[in-house]
Each structure stands twice: as structure tokens, then as C-alpha cells.
Residue frames as a rotation matrix with the C-alpha (Angstrom) as fourth column:
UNK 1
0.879 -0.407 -0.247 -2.97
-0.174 0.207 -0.963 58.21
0.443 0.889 0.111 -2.06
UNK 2
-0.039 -0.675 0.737 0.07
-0.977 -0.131 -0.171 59.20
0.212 -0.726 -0.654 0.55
UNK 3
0.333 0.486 0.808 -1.39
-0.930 0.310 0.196 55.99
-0.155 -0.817 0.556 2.53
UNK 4
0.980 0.003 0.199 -1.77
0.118 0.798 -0.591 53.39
-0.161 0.603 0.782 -0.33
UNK 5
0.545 -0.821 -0.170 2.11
0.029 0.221 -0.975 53.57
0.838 0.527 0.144 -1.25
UNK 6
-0.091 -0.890 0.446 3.52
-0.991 0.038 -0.126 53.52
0.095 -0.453 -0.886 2.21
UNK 7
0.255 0.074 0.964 1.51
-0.361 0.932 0.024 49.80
-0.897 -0.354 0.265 2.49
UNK 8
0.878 -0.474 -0.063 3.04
0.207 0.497 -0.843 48.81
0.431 0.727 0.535 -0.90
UNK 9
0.210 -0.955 0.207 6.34
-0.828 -0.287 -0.481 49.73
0.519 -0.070 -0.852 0.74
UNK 10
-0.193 -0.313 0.930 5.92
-0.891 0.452 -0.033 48.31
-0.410 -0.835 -0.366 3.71
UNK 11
0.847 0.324 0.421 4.19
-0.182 0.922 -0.343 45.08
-0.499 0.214 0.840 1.93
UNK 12
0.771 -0.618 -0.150 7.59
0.012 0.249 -0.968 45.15
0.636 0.745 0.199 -0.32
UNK 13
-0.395 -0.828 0.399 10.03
-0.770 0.061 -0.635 45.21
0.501 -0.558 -0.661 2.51
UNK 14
0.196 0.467 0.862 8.08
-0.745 0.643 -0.179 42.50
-0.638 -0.607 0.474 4.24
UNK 15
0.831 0.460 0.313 8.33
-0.239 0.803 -0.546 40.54
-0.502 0.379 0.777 1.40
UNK 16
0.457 -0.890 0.003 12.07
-0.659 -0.341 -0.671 41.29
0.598 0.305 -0.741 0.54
UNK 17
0.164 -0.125 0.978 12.46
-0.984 0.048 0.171 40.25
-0.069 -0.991 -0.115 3.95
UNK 18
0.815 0.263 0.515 11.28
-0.319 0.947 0.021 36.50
-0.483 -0.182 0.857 3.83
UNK 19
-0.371 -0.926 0.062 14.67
-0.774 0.346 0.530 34.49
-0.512 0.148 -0.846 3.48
UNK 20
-0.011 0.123 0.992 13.68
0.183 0.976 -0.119 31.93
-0.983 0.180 -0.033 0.51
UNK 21
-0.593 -0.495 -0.636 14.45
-0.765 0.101 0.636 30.49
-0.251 0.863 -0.438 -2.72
UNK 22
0.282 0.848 0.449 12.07
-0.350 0.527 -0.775 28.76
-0.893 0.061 0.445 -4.96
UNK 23
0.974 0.036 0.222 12.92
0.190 0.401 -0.896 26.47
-0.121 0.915 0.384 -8.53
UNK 24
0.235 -0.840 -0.490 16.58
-0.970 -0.235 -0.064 26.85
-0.061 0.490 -0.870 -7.99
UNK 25
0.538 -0.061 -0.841 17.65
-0.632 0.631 -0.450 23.51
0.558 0.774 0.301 -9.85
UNK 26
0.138 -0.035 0.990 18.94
-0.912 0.385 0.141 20.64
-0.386 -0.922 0.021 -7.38
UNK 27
-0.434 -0.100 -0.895 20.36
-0.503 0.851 0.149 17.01
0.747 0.515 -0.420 -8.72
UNK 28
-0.198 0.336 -0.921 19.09
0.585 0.794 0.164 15.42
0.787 -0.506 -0.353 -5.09
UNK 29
0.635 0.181 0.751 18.05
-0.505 -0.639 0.581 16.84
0.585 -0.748 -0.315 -1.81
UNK 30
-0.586 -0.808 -0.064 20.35
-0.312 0.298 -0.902 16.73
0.748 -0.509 -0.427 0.81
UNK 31
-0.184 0.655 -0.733 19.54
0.604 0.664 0.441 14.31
0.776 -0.361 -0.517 3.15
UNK 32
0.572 0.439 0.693 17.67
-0.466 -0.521 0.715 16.01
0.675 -0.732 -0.094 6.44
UNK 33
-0.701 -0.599 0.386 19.33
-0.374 -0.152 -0.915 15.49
0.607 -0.786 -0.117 10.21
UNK 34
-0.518 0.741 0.427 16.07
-0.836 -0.334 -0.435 15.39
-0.179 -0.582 0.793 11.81
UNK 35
0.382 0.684 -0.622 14.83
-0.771 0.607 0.195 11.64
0.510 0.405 0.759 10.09
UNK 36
0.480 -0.368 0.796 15.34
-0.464 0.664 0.587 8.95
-0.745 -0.651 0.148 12.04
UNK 37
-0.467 -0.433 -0.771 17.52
-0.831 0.513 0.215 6.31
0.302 0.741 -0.600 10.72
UNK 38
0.087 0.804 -0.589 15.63
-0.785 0.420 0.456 3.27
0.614 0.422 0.667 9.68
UNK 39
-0.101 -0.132 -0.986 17.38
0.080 0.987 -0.140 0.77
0.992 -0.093 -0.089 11.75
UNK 40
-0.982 -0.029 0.184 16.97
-0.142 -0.521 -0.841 3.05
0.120 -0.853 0.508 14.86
UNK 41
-0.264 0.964 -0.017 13.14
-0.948 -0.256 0.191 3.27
0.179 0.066 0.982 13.98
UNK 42
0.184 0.233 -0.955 13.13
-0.029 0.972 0.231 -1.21
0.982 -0.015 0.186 14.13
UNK 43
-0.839 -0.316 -0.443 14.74
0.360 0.289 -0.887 -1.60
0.408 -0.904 -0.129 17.32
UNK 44
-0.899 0.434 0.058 12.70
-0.307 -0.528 -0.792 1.07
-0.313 -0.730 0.608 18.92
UNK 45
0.040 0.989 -0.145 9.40
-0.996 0.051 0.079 -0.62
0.085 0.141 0.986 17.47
UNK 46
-0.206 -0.011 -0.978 10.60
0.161 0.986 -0.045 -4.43
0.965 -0.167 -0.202 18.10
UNK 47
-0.918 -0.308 -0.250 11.14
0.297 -0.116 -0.948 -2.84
0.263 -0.944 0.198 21.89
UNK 48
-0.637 0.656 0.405 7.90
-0.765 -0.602 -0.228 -1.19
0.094 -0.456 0.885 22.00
UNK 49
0.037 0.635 -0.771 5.89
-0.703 0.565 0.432 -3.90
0.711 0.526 0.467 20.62
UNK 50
-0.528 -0.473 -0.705 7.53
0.189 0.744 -0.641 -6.38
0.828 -0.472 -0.304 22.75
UNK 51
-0.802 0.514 0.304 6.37
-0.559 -0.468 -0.684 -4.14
-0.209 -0.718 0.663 25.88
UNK 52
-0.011 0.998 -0.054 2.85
-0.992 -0.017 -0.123 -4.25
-0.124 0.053 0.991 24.58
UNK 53
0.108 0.493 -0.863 2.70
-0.511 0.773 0.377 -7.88
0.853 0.400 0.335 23.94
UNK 54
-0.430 -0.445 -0.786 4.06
0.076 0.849 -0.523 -8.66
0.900 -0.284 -0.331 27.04
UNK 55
-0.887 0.443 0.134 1.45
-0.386 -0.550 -0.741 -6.90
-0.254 -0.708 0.658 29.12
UNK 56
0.369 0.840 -0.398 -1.49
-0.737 0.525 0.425 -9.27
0.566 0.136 0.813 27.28
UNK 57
0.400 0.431 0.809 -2.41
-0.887 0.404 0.223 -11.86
-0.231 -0.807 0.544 29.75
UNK 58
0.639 0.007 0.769 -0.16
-0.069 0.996 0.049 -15.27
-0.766 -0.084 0.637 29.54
UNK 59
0.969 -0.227 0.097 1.87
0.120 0.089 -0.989 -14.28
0.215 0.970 0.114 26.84
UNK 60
0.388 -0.914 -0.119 5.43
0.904 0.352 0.244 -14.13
-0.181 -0.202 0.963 28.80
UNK 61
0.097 -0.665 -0.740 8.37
-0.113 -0.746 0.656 -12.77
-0.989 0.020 -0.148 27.91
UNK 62
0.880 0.474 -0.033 8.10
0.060 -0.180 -0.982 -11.37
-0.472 0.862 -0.186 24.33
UNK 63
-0.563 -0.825 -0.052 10.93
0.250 -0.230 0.941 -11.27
-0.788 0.517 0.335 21.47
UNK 64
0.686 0.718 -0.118 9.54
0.244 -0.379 -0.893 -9.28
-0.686 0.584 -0.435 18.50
UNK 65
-0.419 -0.791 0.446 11.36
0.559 0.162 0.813 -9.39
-0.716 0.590 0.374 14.90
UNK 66
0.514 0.832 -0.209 10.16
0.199 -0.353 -0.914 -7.14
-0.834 0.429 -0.347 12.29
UNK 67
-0.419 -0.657 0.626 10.99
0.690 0.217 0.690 -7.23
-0.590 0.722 0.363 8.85
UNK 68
0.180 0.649 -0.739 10.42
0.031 -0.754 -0.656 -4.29
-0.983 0.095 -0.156 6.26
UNK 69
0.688 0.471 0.552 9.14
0.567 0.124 -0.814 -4.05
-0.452 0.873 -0.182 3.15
UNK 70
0.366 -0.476 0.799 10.60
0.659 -0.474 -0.584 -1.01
0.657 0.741 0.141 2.15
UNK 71
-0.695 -0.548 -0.466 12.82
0.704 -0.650 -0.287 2.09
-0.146 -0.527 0.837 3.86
UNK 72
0.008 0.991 -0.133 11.59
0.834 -0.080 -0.546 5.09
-0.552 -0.106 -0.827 4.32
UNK 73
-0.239 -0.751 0.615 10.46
0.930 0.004 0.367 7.90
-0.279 0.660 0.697 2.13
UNK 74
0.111 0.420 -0.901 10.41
0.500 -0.807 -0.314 11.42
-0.859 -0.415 -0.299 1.74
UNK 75
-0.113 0.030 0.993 9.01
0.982 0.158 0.107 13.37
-0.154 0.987 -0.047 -0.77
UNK 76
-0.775 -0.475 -0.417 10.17
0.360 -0.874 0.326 16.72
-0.519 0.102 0.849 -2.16
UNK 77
0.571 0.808 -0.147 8.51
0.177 -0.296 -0.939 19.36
-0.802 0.510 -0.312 -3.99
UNK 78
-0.306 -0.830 0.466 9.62
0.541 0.251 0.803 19.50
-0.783 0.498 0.372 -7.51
UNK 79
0.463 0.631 -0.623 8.57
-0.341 -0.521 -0.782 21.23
-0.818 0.574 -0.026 -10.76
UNK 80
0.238 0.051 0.970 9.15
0.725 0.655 -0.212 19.40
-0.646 0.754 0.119 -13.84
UNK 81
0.680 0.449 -0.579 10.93
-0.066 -0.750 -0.658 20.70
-0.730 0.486 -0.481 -16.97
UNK 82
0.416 -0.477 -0.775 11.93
-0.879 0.009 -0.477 19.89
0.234 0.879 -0.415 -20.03
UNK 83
0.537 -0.211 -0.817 12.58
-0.321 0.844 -0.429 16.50
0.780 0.493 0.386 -18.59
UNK 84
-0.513 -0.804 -0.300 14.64
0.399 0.086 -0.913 17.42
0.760 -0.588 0.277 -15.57
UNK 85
0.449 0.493 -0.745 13.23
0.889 -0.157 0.431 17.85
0.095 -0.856 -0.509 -11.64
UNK 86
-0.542 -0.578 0.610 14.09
-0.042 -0.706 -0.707 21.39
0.839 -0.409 0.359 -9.99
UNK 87
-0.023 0.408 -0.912 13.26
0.944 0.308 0.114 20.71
0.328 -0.859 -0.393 -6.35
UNK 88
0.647 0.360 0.673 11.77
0.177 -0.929 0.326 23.72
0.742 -0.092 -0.664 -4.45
UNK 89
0.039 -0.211 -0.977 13.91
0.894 0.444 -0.060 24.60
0.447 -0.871 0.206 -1.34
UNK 90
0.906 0.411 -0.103 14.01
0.314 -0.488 0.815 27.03
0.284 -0.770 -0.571 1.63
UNK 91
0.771 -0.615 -0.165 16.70
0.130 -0.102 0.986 29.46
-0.623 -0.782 0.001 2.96
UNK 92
0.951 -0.308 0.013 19.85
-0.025 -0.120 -0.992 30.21
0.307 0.944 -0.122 1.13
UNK 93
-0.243 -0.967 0.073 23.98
-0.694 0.120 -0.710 29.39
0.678 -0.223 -0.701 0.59
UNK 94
-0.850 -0.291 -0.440 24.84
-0.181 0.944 -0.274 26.33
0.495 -0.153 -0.855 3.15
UNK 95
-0.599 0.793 0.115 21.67
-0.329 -0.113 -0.938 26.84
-0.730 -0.599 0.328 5.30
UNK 96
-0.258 0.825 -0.503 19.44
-0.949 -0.119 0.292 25.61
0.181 0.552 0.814 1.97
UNK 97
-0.826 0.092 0.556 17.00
-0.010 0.984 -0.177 22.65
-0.563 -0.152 -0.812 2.00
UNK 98
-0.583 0.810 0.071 14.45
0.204 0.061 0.977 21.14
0.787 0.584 -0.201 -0.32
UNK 99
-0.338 0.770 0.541 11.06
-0.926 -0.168 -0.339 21.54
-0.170 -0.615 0.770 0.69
UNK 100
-0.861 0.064 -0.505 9.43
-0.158 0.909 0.385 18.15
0.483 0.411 -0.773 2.11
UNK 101
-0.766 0.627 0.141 6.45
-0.470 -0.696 0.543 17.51
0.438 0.350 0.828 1.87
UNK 102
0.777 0.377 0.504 5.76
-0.629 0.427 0.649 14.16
0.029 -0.822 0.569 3.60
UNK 103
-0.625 -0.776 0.092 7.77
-0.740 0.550 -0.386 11.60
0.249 -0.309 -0.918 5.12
UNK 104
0.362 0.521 -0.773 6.73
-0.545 0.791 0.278 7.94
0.756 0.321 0.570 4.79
UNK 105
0.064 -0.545 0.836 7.21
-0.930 0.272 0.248 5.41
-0.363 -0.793 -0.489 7.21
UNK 106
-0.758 -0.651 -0.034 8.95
-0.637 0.729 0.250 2.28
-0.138 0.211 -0.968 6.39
UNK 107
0.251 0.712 -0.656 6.37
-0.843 0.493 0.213 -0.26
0.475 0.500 0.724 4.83
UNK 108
-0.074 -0.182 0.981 6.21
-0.745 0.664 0.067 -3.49
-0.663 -0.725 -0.185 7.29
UNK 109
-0.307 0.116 -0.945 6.47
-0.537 0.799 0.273 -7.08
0.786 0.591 -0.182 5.38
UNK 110
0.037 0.519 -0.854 6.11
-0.072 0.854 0.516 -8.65
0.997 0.042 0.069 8.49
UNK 111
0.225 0.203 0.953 6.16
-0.762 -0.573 0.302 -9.67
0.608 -0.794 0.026 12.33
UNK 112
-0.028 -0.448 -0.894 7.67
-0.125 0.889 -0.441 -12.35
0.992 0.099 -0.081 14.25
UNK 113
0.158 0.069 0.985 6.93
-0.979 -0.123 0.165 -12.92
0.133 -0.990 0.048 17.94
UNK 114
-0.084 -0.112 -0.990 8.25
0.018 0.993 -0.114 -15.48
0.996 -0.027 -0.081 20.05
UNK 115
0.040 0.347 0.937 6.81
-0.759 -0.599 0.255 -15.62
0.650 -0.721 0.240 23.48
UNK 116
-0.919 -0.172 0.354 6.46
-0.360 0.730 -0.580 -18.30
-0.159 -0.661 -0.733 26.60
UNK 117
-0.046 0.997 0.069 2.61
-0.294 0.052 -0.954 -17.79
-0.955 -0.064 0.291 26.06
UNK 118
-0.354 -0.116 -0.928 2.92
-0.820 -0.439 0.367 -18.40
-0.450 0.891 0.060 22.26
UNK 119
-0.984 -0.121 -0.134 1.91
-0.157 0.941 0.300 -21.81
0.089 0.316 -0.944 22.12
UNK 120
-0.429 0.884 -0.184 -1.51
0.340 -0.030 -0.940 -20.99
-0.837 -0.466 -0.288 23.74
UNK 121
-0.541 0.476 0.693 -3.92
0.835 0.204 0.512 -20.62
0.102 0.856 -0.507 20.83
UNK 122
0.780 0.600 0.177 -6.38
0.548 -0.792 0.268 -17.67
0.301 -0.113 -0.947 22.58
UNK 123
0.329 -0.593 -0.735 -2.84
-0.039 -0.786 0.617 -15.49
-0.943 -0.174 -0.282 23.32
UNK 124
-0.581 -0.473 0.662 -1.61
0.694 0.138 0.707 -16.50
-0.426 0.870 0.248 19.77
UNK 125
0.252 0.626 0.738 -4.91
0.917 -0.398 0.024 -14.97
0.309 0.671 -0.674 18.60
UNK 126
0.451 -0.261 -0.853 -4.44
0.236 -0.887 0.396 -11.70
-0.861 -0.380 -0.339 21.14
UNK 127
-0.087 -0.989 0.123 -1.25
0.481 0.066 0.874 -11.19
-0.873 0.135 0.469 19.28
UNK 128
-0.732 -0.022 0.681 -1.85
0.682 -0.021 0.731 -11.71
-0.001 1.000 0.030 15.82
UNK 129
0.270 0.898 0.348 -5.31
0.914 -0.352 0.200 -9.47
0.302 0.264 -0.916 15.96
UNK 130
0.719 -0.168 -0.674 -3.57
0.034 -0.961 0.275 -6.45
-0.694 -0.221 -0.685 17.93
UNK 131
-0.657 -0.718 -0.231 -0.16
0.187 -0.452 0.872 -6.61
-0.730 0.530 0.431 15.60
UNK 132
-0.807 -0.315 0.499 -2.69
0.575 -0.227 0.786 -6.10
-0.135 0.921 0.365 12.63
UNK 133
0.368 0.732 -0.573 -4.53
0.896 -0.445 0.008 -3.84
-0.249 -0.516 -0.819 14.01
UNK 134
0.197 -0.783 -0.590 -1.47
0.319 -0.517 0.794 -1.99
-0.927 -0.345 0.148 15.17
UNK 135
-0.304 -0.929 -0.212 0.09
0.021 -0.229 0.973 -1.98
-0.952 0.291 0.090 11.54
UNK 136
0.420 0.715 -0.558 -2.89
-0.798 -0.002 -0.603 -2.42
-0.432 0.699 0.570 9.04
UNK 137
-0.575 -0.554 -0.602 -1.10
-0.805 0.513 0.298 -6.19
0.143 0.656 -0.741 8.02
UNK 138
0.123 0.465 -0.877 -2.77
-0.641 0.711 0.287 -9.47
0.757 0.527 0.386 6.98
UNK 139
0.596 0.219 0.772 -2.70
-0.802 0.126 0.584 -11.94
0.031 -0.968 0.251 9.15
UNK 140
0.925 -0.378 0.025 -0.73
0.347 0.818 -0.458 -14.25
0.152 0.433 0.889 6.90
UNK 141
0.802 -0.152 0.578 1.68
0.193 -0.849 -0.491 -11.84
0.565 0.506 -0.652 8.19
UNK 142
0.177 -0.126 0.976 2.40
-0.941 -0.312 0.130 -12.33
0.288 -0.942 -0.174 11.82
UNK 143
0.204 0.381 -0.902 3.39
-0.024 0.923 0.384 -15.22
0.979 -0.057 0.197 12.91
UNK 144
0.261 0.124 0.957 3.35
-0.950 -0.144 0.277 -16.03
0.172 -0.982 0.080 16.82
UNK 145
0.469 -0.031 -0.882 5.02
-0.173 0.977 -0.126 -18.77
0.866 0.212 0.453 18.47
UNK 146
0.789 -0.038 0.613 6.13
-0.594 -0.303 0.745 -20.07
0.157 -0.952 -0.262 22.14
């Protein structure tokens, strides 16, 4: 008997312990530190891409333009009531943040490559078949040119 109530203590100070706040009521999450910014995330994928296209056989030096659908997006937890969101969040006083749950990456509309090789029909194809590979986009998507 002795036994069984010091682990409820101890299980209640353990749980006392944990430093969080759940359903306190939130008009927006504050934005995170830690997400890239979107226009940081293009460069650094026009730059990679480039790289990689310019390491396929005959295709040159590469310029790579990418255009996006949408920004990216990140999605809180929330609980619904009475019409109005209360977002879950972590931590407490200036140290709070929502909890997020995933973070989208920016939706591609398209791909633009202009290369030396680009005129060549079997490096066009290269191109166009790895970028929509690469990004899960149509081919009506990509266009490739020298």
C-alpha cells in the first residue's frame, strides 16, 4: 500500500514537471525561426538542379528557373470550437509555440532550363525525364532549351 502511493507521487511530480500547455486559445501561430524562407529554398534548388543537369552528358552550362505554384505550408494542431480554432502549443510565457505538425514544401508550377546542350533532342529528353522524376511534374511542365 506504502509502495503504490509513493509511485502516484512520484508519477505526479513527473508529470507536474513536463513544461506544457495544451488548448490555450491563439488568433495565429507565431511564425517559427527554423523554416526556411521560400525564396532562399528557389535559389538553393535552381543551384542544385543546375549542378545536376550539368553533369548529364552534352548538356553544358545549365541556367535553371523555377516557378512555384504555391509557398509553403505548415500545419498546426488545432481543436475546433464553437466556431473558433484554439491551436495546441508547447512551453510557456515568451518561450510558447504552436504545435506543428507538418511542413509542406512549396508546390512547383514549373521548370525552365536553358543549356548549350539544349537544342540536342536526346539531352532535351535527359532533362525533361529526370526534372519529373525529381519533382513528380508533367512533362508539359519543363521546358528545355539551348
Amino acid at each position: 500500500m506504502l509502495g503504490a502511493l509513493f509511485f502516484v507521487g512520484v508519477a505526479l511530480i513527473v508529470i507536474s514537471s513536463v513544461d506544457y500547455t495544451l488548448g490555450r486559445p491563439k488568433e495565429e501561430p507565431n511564425p517559427r525561426t527554423d523554416i526556411i524562407d521560400t525564396s532562399d529554398y528557389v535559389e538553393r534548388l535552381e543551384r542544385e538542379v543546375a549542378a545536376l543537369i550539368e553533369q548529364i552528358d552534352g548538356a553544358g552550362v545549365a541556367h535553371v528557373l523555377i516557378m512555384l505554384e504555391s509557398d509553403s505550408e505548415h500545419v498546426y494542431a488545432y481543436n475546433s470550437k464553437n466556431g473558433s480554432r484554439e491551436y495546441f502549443t508547447v512551453g510557456s510565457g515568451s518561450s510558447e509555440e504552436p504545435v506543428l505538425l507538418r511542413r509542406m514544401a512549396p508546390r512547383l508550377r514549373g521548370i525552365a532550363v536553358v543549356c548549350s546542350g539544349g537544342d540536342n533532342p536526346v539531352v532535351q529528353q535527359k532533362i525533361i525525364s529526370m526534372l519529373c522524376a525529381l519533382f513528380d511534374l508533367p512533362s508539359t511542365k519543363v521546358f528545355v532549351s539551348g
